[in-house]
C-alpha positions as a Markdown table, in Angstrom:
| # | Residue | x | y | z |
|---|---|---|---|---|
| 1 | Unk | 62.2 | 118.5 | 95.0 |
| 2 | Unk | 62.9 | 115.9 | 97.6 |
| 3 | Unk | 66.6 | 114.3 | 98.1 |
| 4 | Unk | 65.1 | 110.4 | 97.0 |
| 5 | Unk | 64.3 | 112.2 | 94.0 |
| 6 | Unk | 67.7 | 112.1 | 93.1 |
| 7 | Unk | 68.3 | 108.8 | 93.3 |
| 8 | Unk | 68.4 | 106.1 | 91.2 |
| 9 | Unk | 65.7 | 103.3 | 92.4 |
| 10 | Unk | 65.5 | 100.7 | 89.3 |
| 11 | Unk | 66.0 | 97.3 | 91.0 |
| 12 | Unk | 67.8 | 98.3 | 93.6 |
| 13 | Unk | 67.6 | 97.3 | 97.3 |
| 14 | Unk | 67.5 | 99.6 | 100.1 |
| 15 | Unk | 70.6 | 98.4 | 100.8 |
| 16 | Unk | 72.3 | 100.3 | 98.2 |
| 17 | Unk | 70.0 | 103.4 | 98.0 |
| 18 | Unk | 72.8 | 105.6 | 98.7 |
| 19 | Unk | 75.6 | 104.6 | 96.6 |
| 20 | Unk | 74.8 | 105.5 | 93.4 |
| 21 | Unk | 73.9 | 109.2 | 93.6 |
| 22 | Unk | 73.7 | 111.1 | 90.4 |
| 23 | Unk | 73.1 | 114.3 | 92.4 |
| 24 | Unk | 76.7 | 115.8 | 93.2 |
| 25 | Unk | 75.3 | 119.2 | 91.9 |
| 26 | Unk | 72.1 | 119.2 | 94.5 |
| 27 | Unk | 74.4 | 118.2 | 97.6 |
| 28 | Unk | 76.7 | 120.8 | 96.7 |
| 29 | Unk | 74.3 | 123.8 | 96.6 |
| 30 | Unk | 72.6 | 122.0 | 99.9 |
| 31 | Unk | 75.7 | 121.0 | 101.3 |
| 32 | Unk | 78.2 | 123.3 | 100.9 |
| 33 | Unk | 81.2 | 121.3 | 102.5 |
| 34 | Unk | 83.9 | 123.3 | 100.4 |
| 35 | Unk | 86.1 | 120.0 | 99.7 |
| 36 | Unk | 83.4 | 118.7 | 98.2 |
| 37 | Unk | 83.3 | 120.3 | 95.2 |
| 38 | Unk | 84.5 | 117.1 | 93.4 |
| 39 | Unk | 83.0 | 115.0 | 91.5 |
| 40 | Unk | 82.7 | 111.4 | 93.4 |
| 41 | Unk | 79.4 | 111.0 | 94.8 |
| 42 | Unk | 78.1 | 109.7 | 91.5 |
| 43 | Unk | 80.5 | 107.2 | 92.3 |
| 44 | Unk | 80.2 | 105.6 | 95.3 |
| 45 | Unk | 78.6 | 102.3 | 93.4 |
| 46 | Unk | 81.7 | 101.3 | 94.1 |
| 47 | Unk | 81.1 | 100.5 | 97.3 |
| 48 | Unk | 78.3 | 97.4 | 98.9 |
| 49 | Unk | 78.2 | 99.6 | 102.2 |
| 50 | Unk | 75.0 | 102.1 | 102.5 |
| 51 | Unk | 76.2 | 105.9 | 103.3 |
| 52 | Unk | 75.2 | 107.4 | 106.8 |
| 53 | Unk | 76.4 | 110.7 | 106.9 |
| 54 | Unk | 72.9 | 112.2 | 109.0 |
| 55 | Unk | 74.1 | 112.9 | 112.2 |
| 56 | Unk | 73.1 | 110.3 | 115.0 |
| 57 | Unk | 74.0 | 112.3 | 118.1 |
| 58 | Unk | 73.7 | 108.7 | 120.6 |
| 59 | Unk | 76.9 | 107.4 | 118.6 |
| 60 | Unk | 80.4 | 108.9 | 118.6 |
| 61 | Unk | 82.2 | 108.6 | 115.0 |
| 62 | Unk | 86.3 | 108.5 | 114.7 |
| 63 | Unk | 88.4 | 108.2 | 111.7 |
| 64 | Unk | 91.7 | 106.9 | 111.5 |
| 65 | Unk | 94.2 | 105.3 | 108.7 |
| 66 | Unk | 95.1 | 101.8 | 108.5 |
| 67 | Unk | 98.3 | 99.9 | 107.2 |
| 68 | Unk | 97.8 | 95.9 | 106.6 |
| 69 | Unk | 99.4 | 93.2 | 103.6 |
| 70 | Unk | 97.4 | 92.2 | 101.9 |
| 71 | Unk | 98.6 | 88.7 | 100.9 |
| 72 | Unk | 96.4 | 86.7 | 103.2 |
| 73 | Unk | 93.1 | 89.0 | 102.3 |
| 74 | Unk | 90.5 | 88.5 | 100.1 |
| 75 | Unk | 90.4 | 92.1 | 99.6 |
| 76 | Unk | 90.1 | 94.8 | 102.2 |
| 77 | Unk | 86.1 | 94.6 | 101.6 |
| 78 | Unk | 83.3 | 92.4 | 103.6 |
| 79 | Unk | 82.6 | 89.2 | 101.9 |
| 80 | Unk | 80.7 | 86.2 | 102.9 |
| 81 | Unk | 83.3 | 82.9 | 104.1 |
| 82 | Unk | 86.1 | 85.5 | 103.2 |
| 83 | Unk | 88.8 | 86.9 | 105.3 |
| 84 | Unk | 88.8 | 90.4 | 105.0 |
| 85 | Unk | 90.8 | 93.4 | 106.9 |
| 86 | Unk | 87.7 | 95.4 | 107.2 |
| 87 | Unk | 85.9 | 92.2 | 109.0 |
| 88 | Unk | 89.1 | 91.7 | 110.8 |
| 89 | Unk | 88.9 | 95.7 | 112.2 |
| 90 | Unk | 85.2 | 95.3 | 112.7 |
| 91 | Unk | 85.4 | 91.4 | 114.8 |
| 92 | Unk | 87.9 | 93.6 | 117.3 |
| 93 | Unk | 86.0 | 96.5 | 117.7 |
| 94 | Unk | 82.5 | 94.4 | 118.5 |
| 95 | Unk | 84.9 | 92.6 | 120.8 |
| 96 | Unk | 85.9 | 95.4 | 122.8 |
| 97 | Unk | 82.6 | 97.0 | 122.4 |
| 98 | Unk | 80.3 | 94.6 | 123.5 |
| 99 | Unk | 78.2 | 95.2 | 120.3 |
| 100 | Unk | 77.9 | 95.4 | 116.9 |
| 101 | Unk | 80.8 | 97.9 | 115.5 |
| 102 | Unk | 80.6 | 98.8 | 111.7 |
| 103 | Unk | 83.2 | 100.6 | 109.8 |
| 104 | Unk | 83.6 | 102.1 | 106.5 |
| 105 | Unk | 86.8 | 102.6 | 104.4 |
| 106 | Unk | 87.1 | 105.2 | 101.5 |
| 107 | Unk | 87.9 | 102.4 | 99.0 |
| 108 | Unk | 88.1 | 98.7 | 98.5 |
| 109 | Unk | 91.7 | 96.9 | 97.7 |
| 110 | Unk | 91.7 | 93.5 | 96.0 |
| 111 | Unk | 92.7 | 90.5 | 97.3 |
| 112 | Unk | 96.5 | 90.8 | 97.5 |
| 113 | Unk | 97.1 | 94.3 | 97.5 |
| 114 | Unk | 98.7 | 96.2 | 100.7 |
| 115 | Unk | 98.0 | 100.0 | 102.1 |
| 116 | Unk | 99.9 | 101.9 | 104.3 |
| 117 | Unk | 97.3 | 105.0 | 104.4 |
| 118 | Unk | 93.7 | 103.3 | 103.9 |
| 119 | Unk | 91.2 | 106.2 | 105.7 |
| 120 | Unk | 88.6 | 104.7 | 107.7 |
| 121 | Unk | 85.5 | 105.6 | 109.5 |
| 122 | Unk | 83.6 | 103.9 | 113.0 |
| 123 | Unk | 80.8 | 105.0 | 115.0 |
| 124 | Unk | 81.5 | 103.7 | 119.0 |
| 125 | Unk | 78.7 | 103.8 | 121.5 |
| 126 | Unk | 80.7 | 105.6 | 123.8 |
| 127 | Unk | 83.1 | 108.6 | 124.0 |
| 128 | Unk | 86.7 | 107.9 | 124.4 |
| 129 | Unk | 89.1 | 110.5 | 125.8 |
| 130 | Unk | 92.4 | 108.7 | 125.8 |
| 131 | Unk | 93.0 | 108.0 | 121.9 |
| 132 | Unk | 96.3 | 106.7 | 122.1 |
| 133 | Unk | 95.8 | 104.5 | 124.4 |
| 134 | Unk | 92.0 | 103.1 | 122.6 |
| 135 | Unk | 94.8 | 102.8 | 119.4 |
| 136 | Unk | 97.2 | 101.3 | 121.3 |
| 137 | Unk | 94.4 | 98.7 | 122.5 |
| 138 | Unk | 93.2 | 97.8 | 119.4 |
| 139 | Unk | 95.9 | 97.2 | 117.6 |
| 140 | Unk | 97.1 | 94.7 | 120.3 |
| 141 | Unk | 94.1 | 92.9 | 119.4 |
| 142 | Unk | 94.5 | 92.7 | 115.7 |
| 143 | Unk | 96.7 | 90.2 | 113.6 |
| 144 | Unk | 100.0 | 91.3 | 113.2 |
| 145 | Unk | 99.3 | 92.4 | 109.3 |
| 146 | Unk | 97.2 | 94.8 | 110.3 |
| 147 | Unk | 97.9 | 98.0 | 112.1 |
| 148 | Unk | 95.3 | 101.2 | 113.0 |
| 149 | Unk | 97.3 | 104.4 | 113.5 |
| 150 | Unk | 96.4 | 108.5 | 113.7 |
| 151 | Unk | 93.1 | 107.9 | 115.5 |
| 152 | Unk | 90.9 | 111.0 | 116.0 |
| 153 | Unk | 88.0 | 112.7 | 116.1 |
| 154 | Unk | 86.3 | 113.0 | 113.1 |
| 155 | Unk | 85.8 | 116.6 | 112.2 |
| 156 | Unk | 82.5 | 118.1 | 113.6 |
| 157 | Unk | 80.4 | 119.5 | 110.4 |
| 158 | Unk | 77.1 | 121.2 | 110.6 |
| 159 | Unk | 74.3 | 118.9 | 109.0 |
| 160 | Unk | 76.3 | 115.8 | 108.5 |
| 161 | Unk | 78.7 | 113.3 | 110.0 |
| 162 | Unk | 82.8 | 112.9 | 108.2 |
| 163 | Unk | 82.3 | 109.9 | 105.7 |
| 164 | Unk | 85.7 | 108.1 | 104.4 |
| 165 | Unk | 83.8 | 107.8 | 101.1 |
| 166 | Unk | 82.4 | 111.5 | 100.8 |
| 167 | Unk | 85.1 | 113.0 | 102.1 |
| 168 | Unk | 88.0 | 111.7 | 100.2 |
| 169 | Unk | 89.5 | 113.6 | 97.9 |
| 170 | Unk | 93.0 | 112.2 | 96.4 |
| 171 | Unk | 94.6 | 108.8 | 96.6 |
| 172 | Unk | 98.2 | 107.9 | 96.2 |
| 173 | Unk | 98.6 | 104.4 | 94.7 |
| 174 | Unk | 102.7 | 103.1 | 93.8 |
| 175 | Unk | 103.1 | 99.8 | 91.8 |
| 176 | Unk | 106.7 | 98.4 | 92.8 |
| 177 | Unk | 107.9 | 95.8 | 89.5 |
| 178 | Unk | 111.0 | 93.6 | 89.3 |
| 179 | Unk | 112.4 | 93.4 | 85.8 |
| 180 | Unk | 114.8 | 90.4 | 85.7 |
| 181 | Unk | 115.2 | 87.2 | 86.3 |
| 182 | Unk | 116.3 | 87.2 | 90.0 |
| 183 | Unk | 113.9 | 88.9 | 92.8 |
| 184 | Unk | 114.9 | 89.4 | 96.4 |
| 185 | Unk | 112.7 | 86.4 | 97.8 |
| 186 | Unk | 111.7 | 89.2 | 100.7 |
| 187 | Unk | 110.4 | 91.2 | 97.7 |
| 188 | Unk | 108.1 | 88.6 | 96.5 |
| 189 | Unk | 104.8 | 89.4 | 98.4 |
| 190 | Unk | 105.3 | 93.6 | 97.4 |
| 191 | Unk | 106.8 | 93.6 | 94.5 |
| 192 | Unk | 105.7 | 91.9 | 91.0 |
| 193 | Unk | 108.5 | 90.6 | 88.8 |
| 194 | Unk | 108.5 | 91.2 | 85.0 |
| 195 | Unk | 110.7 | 88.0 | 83.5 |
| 196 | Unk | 110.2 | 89.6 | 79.8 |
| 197 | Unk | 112.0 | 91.9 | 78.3 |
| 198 | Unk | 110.9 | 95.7 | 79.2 |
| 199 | Unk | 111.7 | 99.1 | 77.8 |
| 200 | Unk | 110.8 | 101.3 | 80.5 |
| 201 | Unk | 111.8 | 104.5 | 78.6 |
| 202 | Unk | 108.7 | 103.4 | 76.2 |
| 203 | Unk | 106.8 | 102.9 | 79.8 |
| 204 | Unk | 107.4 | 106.2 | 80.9 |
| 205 | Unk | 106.8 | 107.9 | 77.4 |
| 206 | Unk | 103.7 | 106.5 | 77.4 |
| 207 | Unk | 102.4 | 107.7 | 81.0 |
| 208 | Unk | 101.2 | 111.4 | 80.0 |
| 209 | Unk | 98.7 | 109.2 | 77.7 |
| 210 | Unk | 96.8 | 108.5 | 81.2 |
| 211 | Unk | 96.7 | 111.4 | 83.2 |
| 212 | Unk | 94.3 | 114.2 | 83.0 |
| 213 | Unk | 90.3 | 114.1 | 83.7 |
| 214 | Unk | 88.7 | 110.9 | 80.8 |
| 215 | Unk | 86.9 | 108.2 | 80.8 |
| 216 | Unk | 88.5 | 104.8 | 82.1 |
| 217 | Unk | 85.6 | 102.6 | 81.4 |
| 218 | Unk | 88.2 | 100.6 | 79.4 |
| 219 | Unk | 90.2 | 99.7 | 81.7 |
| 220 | Unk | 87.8 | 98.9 | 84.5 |
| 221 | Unk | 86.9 | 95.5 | 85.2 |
| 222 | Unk | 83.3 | 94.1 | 85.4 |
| 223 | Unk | 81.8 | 97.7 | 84.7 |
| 224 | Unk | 79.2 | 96.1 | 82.1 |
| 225 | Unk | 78.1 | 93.5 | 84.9 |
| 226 | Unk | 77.4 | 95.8 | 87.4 |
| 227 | Unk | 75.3 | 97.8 | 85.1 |
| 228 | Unk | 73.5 | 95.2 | 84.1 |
| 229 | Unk | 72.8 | 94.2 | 88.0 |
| 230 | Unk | 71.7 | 97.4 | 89.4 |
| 231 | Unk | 69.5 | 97.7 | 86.5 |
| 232 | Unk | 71.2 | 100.4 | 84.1 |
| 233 | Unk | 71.5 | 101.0 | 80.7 |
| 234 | Unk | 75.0 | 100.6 | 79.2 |
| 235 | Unk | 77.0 | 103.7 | 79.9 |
| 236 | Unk | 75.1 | 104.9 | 82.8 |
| 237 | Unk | 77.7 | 104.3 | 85.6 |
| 238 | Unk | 80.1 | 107.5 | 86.1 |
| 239 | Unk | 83.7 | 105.9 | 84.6 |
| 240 | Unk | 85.6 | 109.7 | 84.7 |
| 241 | Unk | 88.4 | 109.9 | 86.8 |
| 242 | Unk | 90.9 | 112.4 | 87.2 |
| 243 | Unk | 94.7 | 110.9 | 87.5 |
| 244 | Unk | 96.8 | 114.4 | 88.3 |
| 245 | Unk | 99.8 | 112.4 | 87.8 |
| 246 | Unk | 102.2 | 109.5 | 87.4 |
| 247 | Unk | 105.3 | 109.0 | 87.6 |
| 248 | Unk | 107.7 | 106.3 | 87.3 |
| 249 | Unk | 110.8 | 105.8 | 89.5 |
| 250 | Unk | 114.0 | 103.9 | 88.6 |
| 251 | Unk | 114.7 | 102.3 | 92.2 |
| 252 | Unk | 117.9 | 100.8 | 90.8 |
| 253 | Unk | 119.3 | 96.9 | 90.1 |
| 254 | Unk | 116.4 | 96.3 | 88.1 |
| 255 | Unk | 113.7 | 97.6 | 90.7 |
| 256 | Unk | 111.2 | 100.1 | 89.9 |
| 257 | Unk | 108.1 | 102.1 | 91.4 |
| 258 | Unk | 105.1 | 103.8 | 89.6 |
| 259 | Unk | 103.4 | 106.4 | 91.5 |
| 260 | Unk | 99.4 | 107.4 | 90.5 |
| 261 | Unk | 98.0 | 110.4 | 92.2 |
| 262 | Unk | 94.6 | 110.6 | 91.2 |
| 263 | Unk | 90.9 | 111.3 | 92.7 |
| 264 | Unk | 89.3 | 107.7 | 93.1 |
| 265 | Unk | 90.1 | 104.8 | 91.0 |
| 266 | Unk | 87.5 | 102.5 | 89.3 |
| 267 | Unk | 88.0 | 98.4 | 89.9 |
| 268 | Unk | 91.4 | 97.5 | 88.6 |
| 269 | Unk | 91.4 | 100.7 | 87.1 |
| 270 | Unk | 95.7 | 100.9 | 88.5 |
| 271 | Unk | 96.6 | 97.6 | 87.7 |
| 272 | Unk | 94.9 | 97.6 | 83.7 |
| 273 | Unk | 96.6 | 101.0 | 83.5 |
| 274 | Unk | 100.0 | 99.1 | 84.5 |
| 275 | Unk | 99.1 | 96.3 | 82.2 |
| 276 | Unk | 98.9 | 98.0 | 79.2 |
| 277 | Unk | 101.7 | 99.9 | 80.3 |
| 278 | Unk | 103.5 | 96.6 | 80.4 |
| 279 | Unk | 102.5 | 95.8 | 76.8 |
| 280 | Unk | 104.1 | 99.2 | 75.4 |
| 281 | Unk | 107.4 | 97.8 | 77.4 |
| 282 | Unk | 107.3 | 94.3 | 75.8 |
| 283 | Unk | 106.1 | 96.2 | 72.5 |
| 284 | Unk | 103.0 | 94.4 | 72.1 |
| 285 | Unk | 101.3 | 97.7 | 71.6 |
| 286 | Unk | 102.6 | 101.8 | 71.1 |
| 287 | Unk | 102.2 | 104.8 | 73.3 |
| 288 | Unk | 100.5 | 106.3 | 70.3 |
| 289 | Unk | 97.5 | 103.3 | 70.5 |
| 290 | Unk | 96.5 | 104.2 | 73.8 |
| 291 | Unk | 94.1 | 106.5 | 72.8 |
| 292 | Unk | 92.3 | 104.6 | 70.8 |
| 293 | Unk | 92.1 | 102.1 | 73.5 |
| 294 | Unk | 89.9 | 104.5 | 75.8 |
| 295 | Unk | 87.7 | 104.8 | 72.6 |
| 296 | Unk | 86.7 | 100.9 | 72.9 |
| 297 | Unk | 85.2 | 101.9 | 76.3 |
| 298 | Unk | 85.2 | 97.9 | 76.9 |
| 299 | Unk | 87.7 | 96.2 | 79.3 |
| 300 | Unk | 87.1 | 92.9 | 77.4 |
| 301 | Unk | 87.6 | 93.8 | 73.6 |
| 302 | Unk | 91.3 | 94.7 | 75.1 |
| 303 | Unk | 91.5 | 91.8 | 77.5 |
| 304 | Unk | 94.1 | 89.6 | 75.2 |
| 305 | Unk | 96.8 | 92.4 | 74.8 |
| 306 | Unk | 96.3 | 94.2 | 78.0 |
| 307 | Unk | 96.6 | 92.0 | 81.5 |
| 308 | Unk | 95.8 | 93.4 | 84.6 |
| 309 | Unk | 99.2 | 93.5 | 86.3 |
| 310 | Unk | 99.9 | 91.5 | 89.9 |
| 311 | Unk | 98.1 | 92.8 | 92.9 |
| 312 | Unk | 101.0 | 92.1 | 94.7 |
| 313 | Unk | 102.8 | 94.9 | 93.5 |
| 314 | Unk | 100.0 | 97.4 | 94.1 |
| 315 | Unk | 99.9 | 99.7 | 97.4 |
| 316 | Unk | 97.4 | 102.0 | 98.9 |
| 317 | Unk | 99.5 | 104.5 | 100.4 |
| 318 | Unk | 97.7 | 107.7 | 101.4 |
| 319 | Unk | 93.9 | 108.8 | 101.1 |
| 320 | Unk | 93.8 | 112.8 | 101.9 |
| 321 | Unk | 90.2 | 113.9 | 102.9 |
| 322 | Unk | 88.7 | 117.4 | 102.6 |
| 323 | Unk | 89.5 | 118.5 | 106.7 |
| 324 | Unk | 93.1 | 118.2 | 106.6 |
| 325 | Unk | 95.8 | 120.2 | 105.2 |
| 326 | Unk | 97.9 | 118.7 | 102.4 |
| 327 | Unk | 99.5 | 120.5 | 99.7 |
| 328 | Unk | 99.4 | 117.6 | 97.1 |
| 329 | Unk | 98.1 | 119.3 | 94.2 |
């Protein structure tokens, strides 16, 4: 059986062949990368950038991590007449370059929201020795809001190149809220300020409701229009996600910090999980309704109770990959 058998073809450009792959099973027993026996290749919809993992010996591929605010960004993704930080990083390295430079990122962020750990991947024409100073380089060319750091090598594998989307295995998102009536002003830009009342004690009851391996189709925005525009039946797109924990941090004089470790996260899957979060805390809804709201399996037949909270308060702030030691479990 041939690998395009695997994919999915139905009205779908070439453009987006490989991002929608409902053959995690076949790559592992053809690929057997250890790390990635996880379960997000049927999920890299999520992306608009085709994957490239074949190796192309005439290019030279790094990875690094990248820090930026968000506030002045349309989102970390490429958009047409948007600014971008991924356009940003990629209009530098053409620069230096002398030629077209395309990088991919192991996630989009939304307009607004900051990382401090984003993973990236490039492919440079040429092989650089001096790392630090190639780092040092380009970030002297960058805005000031953004910043590259820990460039390296990307690891060498046997049949295919490192891929920031592939090879991405947990993601460490914090939500920073203000509850009261009086925010540090320095605050404003990274920190979202609830002027209702809140009962974070009913917050934090309600957490364990979210973690574990489920479906988060509910609380994933525009799920039903992207089916509908790759051609898909209602339900086909992979929704599961695995959130191995959350926890939520009393920072003190009214400041607070959720922390979501999970796998991947689906399109304001974090900030709808915080909303409805925030509506146990003003008491709009219980802990104990929760799991009947993954049952709807529909953002919008929740969309009046459950807000999608600030991006400002969202940050990206690691992505661990499968060729590095972490002990985050």
């Amino acid at each position: 059986m041939s690998f395009l058998s695997f994919l999915k073809i139905k009205k779908i450009g070439p453009s987006i062949l490989f991002q929608i792959l409902p053959f995690s099973d076949y790559f592992r027993q053809n690929f057997p990368l250890g790390g990635l026996q996880h379960s997000l290749l049927p999920r890299l919809y999520a992306t608009d950038n085709p994957i490239n993992a074949t190796v192309d010996t005439s290019l030279y591929r790094y990875i690094a991590r990248v820090m930026y605010d968000g506030t002045n960004f349309q989102g970390w993704q490429s958009q047409p007449g948007a600014v971008t930080i991924q356009d940003e990083i990629q209009k530098i390295l053409s620069q230096r370059y002398q030629t077209k430079v395309h990088l991919l990122g192991s996630g989009r962020t939304d307009a607004g929201v900051h990382a401090r750990g984003q993973l990236i991947h490039f492919d440079l024409p040429k092989a650089e020795n001096d790392l630090k100073k190639l780092e040092y380089s380009l970030n002297s060319m960058l805005r000031k809001d953004i910043r590259i750091y820990d460039l390296s090598n990307a690891p060498t594998l046997p049949n295919l190149k490192f891929h920031a989307i592939v090879h991405s295995n947990k993601k460490m998102y914090t939500y920073r809220f203000y509850a009261g009536q009086c925010l540090d002003p320095l605050q404003r830009m990274y920190r979202a300020q609830i002027y209702r009342p809140l009962d974070t004690q009913k917050m934090r009851d309600a957490l364990h409701y979210f973690t574990g391996t489920r479906d988060f189709r509910t609380f994933s925005n525009q799920i039903d229009k992207k089916e509908i525009s790759l051609g898909f039946e209602e339900g086909e797109l992979d929704t599961i996600r695995t959130v191995y924990s959350i926890e939520m941090i009393d920072e003190g004089q009214g400041n607070y910090r959720a922390e979501f470790l999970l796998d991947g996260a689906l399109y304001k899957m974090v900030r709808n999980i915080m909303g409805a979060l925030f509506a146990v805390g003003y008491g709009i809804i219980h802990a104990q309704d929760i799991p009947s709201l993954f049952e709807l399996r529909s953002r919008e037949k929740i969309s009046k109770v459950v807000k999608a909270a600030p991006a400002c308060g969202l940050t990206l702030e690691r992505v661990w990959h499968d060729f590095e030691c972490n002990n985050v479990k």
